[in-house]
N, C-alpha and C positions, 0 to 999 in steps of 0.2 A: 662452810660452803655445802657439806654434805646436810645438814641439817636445814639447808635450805631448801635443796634437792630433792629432800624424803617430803617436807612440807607441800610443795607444789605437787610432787607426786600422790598426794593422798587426797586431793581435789575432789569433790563429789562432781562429775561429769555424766551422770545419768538422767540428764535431763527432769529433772524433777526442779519442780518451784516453789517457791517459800509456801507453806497454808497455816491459815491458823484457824485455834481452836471454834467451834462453831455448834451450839446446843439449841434447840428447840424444842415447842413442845407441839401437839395436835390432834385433836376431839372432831367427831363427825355425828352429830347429831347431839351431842353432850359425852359421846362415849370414845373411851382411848382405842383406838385400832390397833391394839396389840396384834405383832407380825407385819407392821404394814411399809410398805417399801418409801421413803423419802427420796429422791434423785434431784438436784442440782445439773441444769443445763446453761454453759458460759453463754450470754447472748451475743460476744464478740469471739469469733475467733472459727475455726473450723469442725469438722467431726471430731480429730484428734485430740480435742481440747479434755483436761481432766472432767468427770463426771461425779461431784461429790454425791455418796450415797450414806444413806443411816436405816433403819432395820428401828419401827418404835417399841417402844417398851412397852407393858403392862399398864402405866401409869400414863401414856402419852409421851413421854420424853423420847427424845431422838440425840443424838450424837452422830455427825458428819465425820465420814471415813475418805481421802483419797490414795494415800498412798498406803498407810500403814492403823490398825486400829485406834477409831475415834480420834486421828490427827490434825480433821479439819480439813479445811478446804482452804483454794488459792485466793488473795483478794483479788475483787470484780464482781460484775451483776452478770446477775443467772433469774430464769425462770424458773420456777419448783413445780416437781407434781410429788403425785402421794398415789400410791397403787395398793390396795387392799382389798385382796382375793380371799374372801371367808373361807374356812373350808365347811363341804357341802359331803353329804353319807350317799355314795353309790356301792349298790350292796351292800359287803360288809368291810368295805374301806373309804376314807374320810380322802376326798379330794379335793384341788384348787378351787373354786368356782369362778365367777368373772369378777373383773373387778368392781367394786358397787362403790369406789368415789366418783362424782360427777365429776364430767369431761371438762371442765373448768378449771381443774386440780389436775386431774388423771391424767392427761394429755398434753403434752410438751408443746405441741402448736396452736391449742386451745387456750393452756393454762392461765387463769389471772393470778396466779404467787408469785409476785416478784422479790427476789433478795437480795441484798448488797451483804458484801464482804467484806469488812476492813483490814487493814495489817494491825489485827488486835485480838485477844478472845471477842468471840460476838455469843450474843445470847437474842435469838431470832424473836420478836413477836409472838406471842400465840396465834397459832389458824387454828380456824373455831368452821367446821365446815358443814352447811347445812346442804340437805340434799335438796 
């Protein structure tokens, strides 16, 4: 009985929901936007909803984070944007500048990337983004 007790007791109850793992890759112009932000918007559900994000690599690669690193995201469809802020030399220090993906991609209420998420590893399509 006591080992039943500790069992139920050790229950994840922190609201977190299944996600899996979720890889892509993405080129804007032919070139990898290294530094460039990926985000994942649920298109059902409210603000509160998880927002999977990833951070590209050197190479184009991305890896979807929501709760914990590179753990993936929840299954459902999301719209995607991509934000890559080059950075730009004011004086003598290197700042954000704007973001220079088209608002197509860049913007969550504009964006045409749509994703699906299964309850599976997913390996997303390449987006190949021309300006």
């Amino acid at each position: 009985a006591v080992a039943s007790l500790t069992a139920t007791g050790c229950s994840r109850s922190d609201g977190r929901v299944p996600v899996y793992p979720v890889q892509g890759r993405v080129t804007v112009q032919g070139e990898a936007p290294a530094g460039a932000l990926v985000v994942l918007y649920p298109t059902a559900g409210g603000e509160e909803q998880a927002r999977p994000s990833g951070k590209v690599k050197a190479d184009g690669s991305f890896s979807l984070t929501t709760y914990d690193a590179d753990d993936g995201a929840p299954a459902g469809d999301y719209v995607g944007t991509v934000q890559w802020n080059k950075l730009i030399k004011r004086g003598s220090d290197y700042v954000a500048g704007p973001n220079v993906i088209a608002k197509q991609f860049g913007d969550r209420n504009a964006s045409v990337w749509k994703v699906t998420v299964a309850n599976k590893p997913n390996e997303l399509e390449p987006l190949a983004i021309k300006k």
